[in-house]
mmCIF file as Biopython writes it, N, C-alpha, C and O atoms, coordinates in Angstrom:
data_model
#
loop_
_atom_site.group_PDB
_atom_site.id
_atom_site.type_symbol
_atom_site.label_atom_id
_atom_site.label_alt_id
_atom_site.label_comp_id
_atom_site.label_asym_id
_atom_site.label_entity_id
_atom_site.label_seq_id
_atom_site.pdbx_PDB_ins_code
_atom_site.Cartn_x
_atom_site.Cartn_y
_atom_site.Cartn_z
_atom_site.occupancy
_atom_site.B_iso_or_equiv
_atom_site.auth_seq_id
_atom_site.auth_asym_id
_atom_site.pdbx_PDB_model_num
ATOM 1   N N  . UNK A ? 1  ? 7.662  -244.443 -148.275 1.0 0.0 1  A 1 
ATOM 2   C CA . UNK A ? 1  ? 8.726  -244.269 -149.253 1.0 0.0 1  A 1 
ATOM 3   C C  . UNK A ? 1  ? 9.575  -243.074 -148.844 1.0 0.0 1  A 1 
ATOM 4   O O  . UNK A ? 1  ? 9.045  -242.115 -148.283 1.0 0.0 1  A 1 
ATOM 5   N N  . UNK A ? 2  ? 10.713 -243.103 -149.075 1.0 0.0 2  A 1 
ATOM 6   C CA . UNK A ? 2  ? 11.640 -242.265 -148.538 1.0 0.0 2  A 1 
ATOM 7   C C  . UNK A ? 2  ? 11.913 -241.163 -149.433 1.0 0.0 2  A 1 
ATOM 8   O O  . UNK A ? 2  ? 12.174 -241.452 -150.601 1.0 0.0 2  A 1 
ATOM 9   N N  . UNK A ? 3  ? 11.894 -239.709 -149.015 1.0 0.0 3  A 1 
ATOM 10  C CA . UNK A ? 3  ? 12.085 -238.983 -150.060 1.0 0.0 3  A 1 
ATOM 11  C C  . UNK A ? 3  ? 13.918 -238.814 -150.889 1.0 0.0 3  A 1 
ATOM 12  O O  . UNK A ? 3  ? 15.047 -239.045 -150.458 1.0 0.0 3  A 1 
ATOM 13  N N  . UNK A ? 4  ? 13.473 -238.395 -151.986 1.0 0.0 4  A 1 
ATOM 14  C CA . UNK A ? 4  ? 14.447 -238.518 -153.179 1.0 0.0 4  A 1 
ATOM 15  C C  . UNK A ? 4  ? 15.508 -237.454 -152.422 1.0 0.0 4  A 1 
ATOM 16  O O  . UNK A ? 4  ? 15.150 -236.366 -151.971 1.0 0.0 4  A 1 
ATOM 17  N N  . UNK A ? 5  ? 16.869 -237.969 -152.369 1.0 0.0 5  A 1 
ATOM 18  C CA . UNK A ? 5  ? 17.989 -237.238 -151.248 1.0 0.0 5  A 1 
ATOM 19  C C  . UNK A ? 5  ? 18.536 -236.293 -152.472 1.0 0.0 5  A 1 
ATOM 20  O O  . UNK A ? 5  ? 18.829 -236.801 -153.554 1.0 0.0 5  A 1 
ATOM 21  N N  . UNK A ? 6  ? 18.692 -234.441 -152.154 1.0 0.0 6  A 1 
ATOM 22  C CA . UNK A ? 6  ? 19.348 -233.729 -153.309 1.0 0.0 6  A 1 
ATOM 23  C C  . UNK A ? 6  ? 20.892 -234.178 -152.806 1.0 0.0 6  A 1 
ATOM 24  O O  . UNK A ? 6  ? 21.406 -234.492 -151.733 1.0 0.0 6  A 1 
ATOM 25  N N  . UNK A ? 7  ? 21.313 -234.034 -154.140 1.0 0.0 7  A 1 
ATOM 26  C CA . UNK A ? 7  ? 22.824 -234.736 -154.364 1.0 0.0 7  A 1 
ATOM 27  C C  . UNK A ? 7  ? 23.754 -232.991 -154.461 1.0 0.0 7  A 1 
ATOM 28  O O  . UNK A ? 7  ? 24.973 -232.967 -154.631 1.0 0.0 7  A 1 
ATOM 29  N N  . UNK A ? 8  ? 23.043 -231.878 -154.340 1.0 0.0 8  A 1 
ATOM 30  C CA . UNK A ? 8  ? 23.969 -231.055 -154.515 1.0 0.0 8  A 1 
ATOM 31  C C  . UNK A ? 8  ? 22.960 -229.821 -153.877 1.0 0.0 8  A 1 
ATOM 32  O O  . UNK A ? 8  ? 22.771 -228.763 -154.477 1.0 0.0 8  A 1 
ATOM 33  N N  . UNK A ? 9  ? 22.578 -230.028 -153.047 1.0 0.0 9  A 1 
ATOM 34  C CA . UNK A ? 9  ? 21.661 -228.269 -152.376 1.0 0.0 9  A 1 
ATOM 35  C C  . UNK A ? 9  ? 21.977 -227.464 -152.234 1.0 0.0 9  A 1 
ATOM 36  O O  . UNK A ? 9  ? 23.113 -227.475 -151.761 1.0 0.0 9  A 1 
ATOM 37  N N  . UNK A ? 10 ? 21.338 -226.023 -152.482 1.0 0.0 10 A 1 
ATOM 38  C CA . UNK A ? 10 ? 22.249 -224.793 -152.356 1.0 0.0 10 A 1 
ATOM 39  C C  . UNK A ? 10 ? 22.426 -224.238 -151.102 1.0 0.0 10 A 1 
ATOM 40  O O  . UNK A ? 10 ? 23.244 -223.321 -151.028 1.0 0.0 10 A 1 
ATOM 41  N N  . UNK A ? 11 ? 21.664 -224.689 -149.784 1.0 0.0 11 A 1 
ATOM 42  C CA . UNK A ? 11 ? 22.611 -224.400 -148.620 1.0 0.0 11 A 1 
ATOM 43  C C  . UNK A ? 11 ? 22.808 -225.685 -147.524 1.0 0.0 11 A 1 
ATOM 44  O O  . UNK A ? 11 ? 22.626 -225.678 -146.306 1.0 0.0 11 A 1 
ATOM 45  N N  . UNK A ? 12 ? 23.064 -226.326 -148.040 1.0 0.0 12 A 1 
ATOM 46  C CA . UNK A ? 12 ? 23.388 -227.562 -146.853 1.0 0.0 12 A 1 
ATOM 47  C C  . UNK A ? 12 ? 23.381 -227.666 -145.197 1.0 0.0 12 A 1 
ATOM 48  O O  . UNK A ? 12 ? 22.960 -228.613 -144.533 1.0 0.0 12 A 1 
ATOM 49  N N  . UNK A ? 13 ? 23.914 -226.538 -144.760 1.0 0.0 13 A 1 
ATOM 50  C CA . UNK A ? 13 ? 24.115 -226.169 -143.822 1.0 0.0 13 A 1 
ATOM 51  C C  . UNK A ? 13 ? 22.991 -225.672 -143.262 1.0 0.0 13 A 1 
ATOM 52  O O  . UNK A ? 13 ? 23.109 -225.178 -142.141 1.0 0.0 13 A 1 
ATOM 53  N N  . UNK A ? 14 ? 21.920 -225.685 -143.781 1.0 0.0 14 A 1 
ATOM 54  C CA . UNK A ? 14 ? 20.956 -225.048 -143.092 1.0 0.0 14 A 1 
ATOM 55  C C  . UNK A ? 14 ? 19.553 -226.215 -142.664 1.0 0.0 14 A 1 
ATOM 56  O O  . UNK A ? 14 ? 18.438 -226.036 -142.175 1.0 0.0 14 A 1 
ATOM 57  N N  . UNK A ? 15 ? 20.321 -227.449 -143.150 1.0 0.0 15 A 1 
ATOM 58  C CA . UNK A ? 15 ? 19.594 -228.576 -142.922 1.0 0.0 15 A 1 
ATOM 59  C C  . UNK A ? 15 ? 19.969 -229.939 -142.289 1.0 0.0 15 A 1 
ATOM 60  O O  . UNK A ? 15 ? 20.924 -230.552 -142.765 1.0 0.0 15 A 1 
ATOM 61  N N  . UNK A ? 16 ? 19.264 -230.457 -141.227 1.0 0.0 16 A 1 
ATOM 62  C CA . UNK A ? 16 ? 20.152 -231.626 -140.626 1.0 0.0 16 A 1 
ATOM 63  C C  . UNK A ? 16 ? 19.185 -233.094 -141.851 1.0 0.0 16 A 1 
ATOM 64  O O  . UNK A ? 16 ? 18.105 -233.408 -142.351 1.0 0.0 16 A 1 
ATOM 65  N N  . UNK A ? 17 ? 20.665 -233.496 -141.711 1.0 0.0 17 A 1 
ATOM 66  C CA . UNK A ? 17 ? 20.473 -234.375 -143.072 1.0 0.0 17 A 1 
ATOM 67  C C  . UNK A ? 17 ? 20.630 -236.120 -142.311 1.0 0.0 17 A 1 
ATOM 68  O O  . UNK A ? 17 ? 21.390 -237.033 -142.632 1.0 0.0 17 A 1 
ATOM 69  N N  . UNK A ? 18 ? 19.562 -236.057 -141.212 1.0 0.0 18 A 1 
ATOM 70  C CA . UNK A ? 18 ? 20.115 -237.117 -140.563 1.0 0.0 18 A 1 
ATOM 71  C C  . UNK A ? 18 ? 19.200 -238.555 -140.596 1.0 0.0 18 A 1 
ATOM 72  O O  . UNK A ? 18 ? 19.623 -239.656 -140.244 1.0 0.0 18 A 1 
ATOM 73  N N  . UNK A ? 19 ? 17.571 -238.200 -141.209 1.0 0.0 19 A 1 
ATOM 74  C CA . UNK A ? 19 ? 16.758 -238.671 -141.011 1.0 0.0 19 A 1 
ATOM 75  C C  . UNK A ? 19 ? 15.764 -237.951 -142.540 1.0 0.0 19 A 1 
ATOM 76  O O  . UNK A ? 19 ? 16.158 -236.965 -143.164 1.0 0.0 19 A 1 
ATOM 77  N N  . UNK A ? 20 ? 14.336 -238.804 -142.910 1.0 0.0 20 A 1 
ATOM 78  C CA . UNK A ? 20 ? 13.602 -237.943 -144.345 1.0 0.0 20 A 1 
ATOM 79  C C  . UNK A ? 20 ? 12.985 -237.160 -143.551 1.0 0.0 20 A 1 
ATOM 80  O O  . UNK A ? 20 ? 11.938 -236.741 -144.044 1.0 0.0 20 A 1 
ATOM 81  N N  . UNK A ? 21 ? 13.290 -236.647 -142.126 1.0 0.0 21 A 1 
ATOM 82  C CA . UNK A ? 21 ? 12.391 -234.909 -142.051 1.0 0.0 21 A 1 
ATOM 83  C C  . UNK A ? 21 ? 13.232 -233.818 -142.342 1.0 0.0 21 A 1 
ATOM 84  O O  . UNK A ? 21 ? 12.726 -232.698 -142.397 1.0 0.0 21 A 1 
ATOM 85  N N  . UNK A ? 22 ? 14.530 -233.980 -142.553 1.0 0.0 22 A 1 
ATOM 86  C CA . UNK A ? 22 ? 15.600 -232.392 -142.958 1.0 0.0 22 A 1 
ATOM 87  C C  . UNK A ? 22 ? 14.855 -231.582 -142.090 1.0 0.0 22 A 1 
ATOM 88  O O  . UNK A ? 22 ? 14.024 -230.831 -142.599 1.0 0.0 22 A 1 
ATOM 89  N N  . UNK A ? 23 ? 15.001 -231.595 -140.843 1.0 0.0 23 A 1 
ATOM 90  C CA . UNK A ? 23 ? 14.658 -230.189 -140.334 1.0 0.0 23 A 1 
ATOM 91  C C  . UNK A ? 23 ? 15.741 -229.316 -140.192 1.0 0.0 23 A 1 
ATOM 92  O O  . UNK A ? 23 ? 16.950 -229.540 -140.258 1.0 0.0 23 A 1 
ATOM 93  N N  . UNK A ? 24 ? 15.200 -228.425 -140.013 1.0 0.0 24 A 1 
ATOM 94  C CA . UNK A ? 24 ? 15.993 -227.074 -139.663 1.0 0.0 24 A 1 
ATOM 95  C C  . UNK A ? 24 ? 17.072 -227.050 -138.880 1.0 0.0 24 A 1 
ATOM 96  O O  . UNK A ? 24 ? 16.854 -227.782 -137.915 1.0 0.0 24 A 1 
ATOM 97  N N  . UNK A ? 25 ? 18.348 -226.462 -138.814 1.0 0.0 25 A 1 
ATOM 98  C CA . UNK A ? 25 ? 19.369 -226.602 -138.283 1.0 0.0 25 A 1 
ATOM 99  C C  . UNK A ? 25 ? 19.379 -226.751 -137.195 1.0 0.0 25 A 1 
ATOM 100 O O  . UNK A ? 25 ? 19.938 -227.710 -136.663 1.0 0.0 25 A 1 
ATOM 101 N N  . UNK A ? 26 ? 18.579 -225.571 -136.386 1.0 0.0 26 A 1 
ATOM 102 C CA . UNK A ? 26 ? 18.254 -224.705 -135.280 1.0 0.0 26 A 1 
ATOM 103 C C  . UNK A ? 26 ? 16.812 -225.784 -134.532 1.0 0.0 26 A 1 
ATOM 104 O O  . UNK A ? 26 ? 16.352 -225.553 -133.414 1.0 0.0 26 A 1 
ATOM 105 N N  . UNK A ? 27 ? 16.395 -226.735 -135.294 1.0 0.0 27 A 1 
ATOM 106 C CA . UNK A ? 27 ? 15.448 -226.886 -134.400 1.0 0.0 27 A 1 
ATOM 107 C C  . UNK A ? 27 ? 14.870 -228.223 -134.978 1.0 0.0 27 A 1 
ATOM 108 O O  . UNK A ? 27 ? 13.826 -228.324 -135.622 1.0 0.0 27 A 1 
ATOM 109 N N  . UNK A ? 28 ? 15.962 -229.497 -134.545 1.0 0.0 28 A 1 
ATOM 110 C CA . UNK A ? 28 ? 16.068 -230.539 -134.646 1.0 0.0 28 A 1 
ATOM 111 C C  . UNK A ? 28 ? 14.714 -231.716 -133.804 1.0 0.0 28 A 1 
ATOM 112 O O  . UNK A ? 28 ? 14.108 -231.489 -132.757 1.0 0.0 28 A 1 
ATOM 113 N N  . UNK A ? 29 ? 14.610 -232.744 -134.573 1.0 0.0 29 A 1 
ATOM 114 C CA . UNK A ? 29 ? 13.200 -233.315 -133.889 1.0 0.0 29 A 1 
ATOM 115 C C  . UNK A ? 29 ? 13.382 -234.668 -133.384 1.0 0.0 29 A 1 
ATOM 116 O O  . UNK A ? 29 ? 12.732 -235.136 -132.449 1.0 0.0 29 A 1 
ATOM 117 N N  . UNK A ? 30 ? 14.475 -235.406 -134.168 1.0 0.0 30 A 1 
ATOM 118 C CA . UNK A ? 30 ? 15.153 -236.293 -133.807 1.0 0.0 30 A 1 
ATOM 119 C C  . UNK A ? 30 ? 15.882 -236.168 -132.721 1.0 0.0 30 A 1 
ATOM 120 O O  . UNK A ? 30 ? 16.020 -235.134 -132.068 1.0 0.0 30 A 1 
ATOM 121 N N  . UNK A ? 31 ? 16.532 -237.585 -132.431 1.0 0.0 31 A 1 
ATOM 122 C CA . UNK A ? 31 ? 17.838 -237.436 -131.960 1.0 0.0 31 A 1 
ATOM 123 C C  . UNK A ? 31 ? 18.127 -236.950 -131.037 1.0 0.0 31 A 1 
ATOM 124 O O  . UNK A ? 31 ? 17.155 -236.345 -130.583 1.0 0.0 31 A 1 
ATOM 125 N N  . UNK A ? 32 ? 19.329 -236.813 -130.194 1.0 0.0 32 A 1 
ATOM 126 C CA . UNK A ? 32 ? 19.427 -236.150 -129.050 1.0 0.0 32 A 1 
ATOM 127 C C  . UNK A ? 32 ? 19.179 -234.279 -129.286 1.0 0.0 32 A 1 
ATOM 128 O O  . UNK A ? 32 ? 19.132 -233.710 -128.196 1.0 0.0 32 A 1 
ATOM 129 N N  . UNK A ? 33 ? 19.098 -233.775 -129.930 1.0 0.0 33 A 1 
ATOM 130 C CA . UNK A ? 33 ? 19.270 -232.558 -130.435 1.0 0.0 33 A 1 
ATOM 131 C C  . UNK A ? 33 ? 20.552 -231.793 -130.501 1.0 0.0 33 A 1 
ATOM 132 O O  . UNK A ? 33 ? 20.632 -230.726 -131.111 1.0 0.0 33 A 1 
ATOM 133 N N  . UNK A ? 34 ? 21.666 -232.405 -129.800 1.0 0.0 34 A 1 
ATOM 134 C CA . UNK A ? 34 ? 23.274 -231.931 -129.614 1.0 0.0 34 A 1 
ATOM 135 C C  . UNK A ? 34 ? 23.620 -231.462 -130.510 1.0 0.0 34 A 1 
ATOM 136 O O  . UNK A ? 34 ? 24.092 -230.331 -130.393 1.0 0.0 34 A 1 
ATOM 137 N N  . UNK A ? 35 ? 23.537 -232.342 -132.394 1.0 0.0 35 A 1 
ATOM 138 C CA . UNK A ? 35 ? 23.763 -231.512 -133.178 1.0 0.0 35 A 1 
ATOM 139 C C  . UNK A ? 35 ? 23.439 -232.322 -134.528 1.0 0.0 35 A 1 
ATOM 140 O O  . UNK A ? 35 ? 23.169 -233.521 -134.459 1.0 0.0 35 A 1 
ATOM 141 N N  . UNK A ? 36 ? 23.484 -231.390 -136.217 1.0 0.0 36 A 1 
ATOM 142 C CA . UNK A ? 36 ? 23.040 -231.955 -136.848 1.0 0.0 36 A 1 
ATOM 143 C C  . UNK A ? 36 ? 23.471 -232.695 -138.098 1.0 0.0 36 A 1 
ATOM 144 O O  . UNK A ? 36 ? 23.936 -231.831 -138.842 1.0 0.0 36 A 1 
ATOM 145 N N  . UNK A ? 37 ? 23.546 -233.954 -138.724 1.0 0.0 37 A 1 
ATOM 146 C CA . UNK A ? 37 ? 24.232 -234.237 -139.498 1.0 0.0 37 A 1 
ATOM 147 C C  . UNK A ? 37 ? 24.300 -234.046 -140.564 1.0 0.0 37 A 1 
ATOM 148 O O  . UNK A ? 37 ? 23.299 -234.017 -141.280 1.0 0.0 37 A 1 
ATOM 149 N N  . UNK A ? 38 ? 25.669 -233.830 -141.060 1.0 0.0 38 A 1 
ATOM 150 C CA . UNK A ? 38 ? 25.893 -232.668 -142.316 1.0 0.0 38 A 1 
ATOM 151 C C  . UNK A ? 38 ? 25.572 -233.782 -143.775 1.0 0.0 38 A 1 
ATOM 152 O O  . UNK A ? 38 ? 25.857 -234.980 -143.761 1.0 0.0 38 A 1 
ATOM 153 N N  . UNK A ? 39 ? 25.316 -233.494 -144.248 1.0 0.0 39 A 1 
ATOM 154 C CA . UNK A ? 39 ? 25.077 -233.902 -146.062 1.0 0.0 39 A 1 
ATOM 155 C C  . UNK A ? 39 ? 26.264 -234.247 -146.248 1.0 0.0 39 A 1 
ATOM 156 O O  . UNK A ? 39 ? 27.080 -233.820 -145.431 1.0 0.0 39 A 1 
ATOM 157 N N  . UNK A ? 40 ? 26.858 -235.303 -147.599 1.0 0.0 40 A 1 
ATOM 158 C CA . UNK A ? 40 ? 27.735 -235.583 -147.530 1.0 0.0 40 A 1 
ATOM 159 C C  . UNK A ? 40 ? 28.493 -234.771 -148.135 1.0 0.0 40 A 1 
ATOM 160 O O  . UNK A ? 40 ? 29.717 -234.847 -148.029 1.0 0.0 40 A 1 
ATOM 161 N N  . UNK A ? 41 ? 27.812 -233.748 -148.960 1.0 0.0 41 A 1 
ATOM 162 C CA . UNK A ? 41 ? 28.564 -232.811 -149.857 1.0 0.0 41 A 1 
ATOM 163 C C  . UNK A ? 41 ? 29.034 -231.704 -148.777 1.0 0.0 41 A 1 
ATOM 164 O O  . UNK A ? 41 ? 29.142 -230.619 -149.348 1.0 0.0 41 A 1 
ATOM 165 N N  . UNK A ? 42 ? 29.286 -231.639 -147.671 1.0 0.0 42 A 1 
ATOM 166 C CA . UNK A ? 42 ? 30.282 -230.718 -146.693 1.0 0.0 42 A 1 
ATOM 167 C C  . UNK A ? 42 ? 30.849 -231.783 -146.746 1.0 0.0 42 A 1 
ATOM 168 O O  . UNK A ? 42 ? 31.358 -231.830 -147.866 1.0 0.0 42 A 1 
ATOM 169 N N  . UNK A ? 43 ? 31.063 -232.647 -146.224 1.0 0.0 43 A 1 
ATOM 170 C CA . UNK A ? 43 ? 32.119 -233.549 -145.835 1.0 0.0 43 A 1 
ATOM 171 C C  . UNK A ? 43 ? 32.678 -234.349 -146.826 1.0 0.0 43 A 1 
ATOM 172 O O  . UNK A ? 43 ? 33.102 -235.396 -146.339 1.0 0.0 43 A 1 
ATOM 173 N N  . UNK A ? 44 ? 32.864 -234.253 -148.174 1.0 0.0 44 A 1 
ATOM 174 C CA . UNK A ? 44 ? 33.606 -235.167 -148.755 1.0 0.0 44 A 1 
ATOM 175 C C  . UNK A ? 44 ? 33.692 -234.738 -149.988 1.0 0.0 44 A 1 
ATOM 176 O O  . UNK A ? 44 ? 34.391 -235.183 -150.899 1.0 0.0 44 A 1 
ATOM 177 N N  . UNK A ? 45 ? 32.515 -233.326 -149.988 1.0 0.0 45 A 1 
ATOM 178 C CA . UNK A ? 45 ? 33.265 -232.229 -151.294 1.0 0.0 45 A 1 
ATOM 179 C C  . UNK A ? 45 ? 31.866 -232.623 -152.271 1.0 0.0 45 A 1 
ATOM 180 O O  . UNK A ? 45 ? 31.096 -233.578 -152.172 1.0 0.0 45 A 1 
ATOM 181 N N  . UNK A ? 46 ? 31.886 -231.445 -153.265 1.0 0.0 46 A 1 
ATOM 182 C CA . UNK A ? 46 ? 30.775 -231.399 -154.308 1.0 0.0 46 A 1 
ATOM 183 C C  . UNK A ? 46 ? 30.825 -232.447 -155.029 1.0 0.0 46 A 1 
ATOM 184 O O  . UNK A ? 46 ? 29.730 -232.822 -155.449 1.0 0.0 46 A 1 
ATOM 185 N N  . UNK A ? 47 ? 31.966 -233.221 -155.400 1.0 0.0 47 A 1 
ATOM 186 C CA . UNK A ? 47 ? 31.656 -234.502 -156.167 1.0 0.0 47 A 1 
ATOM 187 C C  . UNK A ? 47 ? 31.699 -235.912 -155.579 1.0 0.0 47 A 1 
ATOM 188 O O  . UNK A ? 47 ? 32.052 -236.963 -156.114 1.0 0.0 47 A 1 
ATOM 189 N N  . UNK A ? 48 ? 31.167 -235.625 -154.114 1.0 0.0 48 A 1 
ATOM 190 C CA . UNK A ? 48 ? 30.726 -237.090 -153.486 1.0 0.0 48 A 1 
ATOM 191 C C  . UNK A ? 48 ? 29.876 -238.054 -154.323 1.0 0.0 48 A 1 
ATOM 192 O O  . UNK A ? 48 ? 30.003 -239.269 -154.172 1.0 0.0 48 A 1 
ATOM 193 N N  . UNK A ? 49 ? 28.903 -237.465 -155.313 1.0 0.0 49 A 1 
ATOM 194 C CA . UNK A ? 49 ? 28.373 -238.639 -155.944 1.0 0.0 49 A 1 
ATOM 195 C C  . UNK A ? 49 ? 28.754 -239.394 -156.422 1.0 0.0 49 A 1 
ATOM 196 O O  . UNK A ? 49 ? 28.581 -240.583 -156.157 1.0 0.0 49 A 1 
ATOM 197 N N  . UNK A ? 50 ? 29.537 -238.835 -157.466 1.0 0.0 50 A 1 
ATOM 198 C CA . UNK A ? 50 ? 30.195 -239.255 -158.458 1.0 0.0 50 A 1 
ATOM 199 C C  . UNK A ? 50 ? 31.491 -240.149 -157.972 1.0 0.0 50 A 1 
ATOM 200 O O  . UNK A ? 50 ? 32.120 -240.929 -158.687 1.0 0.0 50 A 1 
ATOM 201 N N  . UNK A ? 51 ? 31.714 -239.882 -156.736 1.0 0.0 51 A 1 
ATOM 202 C CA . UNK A ? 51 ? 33.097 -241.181 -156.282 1.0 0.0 51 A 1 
ATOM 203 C C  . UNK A ? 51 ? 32.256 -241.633 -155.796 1.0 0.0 51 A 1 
ATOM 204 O O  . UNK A ? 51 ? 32.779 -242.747 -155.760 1.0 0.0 51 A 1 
ATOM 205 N N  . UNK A ? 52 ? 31.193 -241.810 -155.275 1.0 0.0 52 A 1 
ATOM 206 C CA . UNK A ? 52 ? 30.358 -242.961 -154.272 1.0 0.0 52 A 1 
ATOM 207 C C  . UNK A ? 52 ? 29.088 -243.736 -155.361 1.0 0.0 52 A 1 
ATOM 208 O O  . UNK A ? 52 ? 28.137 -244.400 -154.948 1.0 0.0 52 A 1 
ATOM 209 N N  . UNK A ? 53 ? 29.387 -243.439 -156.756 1.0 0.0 53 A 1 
ATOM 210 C CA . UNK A ? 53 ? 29.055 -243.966 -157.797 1.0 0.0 53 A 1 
ATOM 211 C C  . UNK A ? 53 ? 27.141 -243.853 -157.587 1.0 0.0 53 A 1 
ATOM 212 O O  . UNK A ? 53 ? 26.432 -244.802 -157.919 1.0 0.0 53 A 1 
ATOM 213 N N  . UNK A ? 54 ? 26.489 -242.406 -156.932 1.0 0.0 54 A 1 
ATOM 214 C CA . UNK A ? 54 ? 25.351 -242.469 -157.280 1.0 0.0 54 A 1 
ATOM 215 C C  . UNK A ? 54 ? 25.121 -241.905 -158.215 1.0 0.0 54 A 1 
ATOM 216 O O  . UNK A ? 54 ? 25.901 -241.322 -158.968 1.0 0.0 54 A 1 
ATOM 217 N N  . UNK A ? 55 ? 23.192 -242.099 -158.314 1.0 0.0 55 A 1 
ATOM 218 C CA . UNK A ? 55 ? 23.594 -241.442 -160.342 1.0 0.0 55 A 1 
ATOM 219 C C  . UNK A ? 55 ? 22.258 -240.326 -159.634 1.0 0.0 55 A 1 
ATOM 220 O O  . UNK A ? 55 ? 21.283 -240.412 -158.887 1.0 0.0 55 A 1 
ATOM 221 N N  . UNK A ? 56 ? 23.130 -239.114 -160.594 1.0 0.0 56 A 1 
ATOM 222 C CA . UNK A ? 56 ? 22.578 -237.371 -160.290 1.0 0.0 56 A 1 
ATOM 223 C C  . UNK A ? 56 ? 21.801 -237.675 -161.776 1.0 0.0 56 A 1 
ATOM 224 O O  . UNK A ? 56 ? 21.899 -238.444 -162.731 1.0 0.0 56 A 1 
ATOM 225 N N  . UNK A ? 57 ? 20.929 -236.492 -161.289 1.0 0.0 57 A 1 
ATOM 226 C CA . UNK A ? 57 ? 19.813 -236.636 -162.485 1.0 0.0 57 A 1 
ATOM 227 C C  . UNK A ? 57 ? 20.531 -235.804 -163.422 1.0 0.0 57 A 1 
ATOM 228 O O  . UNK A ? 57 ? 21.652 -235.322 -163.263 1.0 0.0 57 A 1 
ATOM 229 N N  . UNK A ? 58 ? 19.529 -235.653 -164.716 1.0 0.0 58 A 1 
ATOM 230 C CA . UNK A ? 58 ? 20.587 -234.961 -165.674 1.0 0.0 58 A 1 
ATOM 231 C C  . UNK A ? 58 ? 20.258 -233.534 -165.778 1.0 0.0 58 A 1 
ATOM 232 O O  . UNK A ? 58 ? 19.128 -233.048 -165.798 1.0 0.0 58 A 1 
ATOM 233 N N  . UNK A ? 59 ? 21.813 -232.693 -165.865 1.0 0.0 59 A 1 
ATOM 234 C CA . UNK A ? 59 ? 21.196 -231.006 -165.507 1.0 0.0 59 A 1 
ATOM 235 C C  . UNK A ? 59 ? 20.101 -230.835 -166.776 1.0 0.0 59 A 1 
ATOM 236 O O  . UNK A ? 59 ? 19.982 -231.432 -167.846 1.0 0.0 59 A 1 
ATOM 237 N N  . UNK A ? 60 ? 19.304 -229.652 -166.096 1.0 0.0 60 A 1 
ATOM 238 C CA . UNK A ? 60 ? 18.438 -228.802 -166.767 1.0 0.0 60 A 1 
ATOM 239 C C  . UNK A ? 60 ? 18.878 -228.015 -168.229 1.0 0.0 60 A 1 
ATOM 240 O O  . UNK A ? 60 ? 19.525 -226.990 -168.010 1.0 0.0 60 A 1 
ATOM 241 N N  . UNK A ? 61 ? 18.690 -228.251 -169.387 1.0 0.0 61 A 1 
ATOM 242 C CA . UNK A ? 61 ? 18.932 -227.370 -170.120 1.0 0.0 61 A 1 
ATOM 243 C C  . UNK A ? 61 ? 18.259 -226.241 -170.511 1.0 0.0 61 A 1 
ATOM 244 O O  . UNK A ? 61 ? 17.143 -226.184 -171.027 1.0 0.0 61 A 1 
ATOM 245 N N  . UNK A ? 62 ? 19.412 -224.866 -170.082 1.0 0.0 62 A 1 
ATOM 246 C CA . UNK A ? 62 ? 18.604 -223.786 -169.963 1.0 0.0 62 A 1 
ATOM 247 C C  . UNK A ? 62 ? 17.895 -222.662 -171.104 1.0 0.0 62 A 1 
ATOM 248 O O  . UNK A ? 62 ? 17.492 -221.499 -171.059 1.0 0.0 62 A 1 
ATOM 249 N N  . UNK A ? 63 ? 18.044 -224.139 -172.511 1.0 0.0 63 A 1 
ATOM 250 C CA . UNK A ? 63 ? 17.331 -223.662 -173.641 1.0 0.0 63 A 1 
ATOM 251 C C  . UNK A ? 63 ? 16.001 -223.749 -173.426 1.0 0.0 63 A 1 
ATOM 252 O O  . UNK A ? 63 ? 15.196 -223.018 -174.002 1.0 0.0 63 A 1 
ATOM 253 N N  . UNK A ? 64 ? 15.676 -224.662 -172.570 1.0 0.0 64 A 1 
ATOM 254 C CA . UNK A ? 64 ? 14.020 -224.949 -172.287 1.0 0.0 64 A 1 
ATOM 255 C C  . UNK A ? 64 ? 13.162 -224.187 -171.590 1.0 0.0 64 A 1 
ATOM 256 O O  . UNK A ? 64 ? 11.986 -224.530 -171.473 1.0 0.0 64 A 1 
#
C-alpha cells in the first residue's frame, strides 16, 4: 500500500517526491540520481489540490 502523499509539507524541497521512499534531496535511491522530483506544491503553487480536485484532510482545530 502506498503511503498517504502530504498535500502541503513544510519543506518540500528537502524531499524527492518521485517514488513512496521521499528520500532525501542529497541522497537519492532511485533513478538516475541527476536530480529530484519536486512535489507538486513548488510547481503549481499551494493550492494544487484544490484545482486538481484532491480532497485535503480537514485542518486541525487548535481548540483541541
Amino acid at each position: 500500500m502506498a503511503k498517504k502523499f502530504p498535500v502541503n509539507p513544510p519543506h518540500p524541497e528537502r524531499i524527492c517526491w518521485g517514488c513512496d521512499r521521499y528520500c532525501p534531496a542529497d541522497a537519492l535511491a532511485c533513478g538516475n540520481g541527476t536530480d529530484r522530483t519536486q512535489h507538486p506544491a513548488e510547481t503549481f503553487g499551494a493550492d494544487w489540490a484544490e484545482a486538481w480536485g484532491v480532497e485535503t484532510p480537514p485542518a486541525k482545530d487548535p481548540e483541541e
